[in-house]
C-alpha positions in Angstrom: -3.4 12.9 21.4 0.3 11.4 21.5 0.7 8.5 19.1 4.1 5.7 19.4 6.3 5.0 21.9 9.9 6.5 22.4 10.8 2.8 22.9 10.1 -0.3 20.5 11.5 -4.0 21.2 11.0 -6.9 18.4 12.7 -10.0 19.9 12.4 -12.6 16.9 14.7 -11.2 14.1 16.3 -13.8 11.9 17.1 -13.3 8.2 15.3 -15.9 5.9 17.5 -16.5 3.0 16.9 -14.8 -0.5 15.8 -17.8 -1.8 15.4 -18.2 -6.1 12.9 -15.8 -7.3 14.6 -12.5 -7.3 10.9 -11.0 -7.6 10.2 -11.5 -3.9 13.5 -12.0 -2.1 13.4 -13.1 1.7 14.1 -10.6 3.8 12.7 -8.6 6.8 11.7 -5.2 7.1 11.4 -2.6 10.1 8.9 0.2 9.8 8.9 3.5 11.7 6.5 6.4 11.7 6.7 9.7 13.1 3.4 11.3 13.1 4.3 14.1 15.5 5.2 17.6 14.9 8.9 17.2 15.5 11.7 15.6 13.8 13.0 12.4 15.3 16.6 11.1 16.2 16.2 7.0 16.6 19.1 4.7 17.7 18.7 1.3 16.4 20.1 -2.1 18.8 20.8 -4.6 17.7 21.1 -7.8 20.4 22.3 -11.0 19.9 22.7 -14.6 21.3 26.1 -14.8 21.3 28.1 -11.5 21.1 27.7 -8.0 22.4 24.9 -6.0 21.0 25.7 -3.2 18.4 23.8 0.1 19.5 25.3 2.3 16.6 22.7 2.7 14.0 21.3 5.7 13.8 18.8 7.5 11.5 17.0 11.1 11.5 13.2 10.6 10.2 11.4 14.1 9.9 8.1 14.8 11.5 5.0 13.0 9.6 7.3 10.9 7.6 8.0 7.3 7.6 10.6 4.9 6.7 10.9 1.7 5.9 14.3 -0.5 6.5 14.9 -3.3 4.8 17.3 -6.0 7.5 19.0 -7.4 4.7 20.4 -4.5 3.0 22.9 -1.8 5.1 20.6 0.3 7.6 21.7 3.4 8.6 24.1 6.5 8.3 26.7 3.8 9.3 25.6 1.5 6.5 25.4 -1.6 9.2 24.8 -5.0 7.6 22.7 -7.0 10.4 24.1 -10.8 10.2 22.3 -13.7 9.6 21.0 -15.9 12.8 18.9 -15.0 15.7 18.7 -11.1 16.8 16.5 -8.7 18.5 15.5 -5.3 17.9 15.8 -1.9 20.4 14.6 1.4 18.6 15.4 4.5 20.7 13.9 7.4 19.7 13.8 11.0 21.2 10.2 11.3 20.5 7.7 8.8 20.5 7.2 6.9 17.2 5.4 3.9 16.0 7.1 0.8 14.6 6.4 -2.8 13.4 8.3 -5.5 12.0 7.9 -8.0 9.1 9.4 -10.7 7.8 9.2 -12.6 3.5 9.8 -15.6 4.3 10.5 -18.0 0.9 12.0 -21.0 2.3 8.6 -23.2 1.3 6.9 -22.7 -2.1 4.0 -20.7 -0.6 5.7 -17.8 0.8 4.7 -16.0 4.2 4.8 -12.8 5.0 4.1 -12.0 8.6 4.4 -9.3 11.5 6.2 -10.6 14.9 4.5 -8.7 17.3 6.8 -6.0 19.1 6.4 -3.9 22.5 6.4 -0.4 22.9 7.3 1.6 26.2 
């Protein structure tokens, strides 16, 4: 049985600020996992509101490995620092993955951390 999609779309990215407590800083996170057999090569999008969308992220995650990205530090082997505002998310991958998306958000004094729902294809 196949498991993931070779194509993943998150369409509500936007930073939340650090905030105070250096503990639990706001940020988001995307997660990838390759259970299958083969190594994958995954291009990361990134679209925007009101610029051009930057397609040159890429990472290599081996076969029944994951990896988790934090969206607020550098992401991959180009080291690209996603600005803050409103984005959206395109994983590419050349086998089929699975992939989820969450966000810390601190900006109240009970914190949230939730999963935007994404759509695979």
């Amino acid at each position: 049985m196949k498991y993931g999609k070779k194509n993943w779309v998150f369409c509500d990215g936007d930073l939340p600020p650090k905030g105070d407590n250096p503990e639990f800083p706001g940020h988001e996170a995307l997660m990838i996992t390759n259970v299958g057999k083969k190594d994958a090569h995954i291009r990361i999008k990134i679209l925007f509101e009101d610029k051009p969308a930057y397609d040159k992220i890429t990472i290599d995650l081996n076969a029944e490995r994951t990896t988790c990205l934090r969206l607020d530090k550098p992401i991959g082997k180009e080291g690209y620092q996603i600005p803050y505002g409103q984005y959206a998310i395109h994983v590419i991958s050349n086998v089929p993955v699975c992939a989820c998306f969450g966000r810390l958000d601190v900006r109240q004094t009970n914190m949230a951390y939730y999963s935007p729902a994404g759509y695979g294809f």
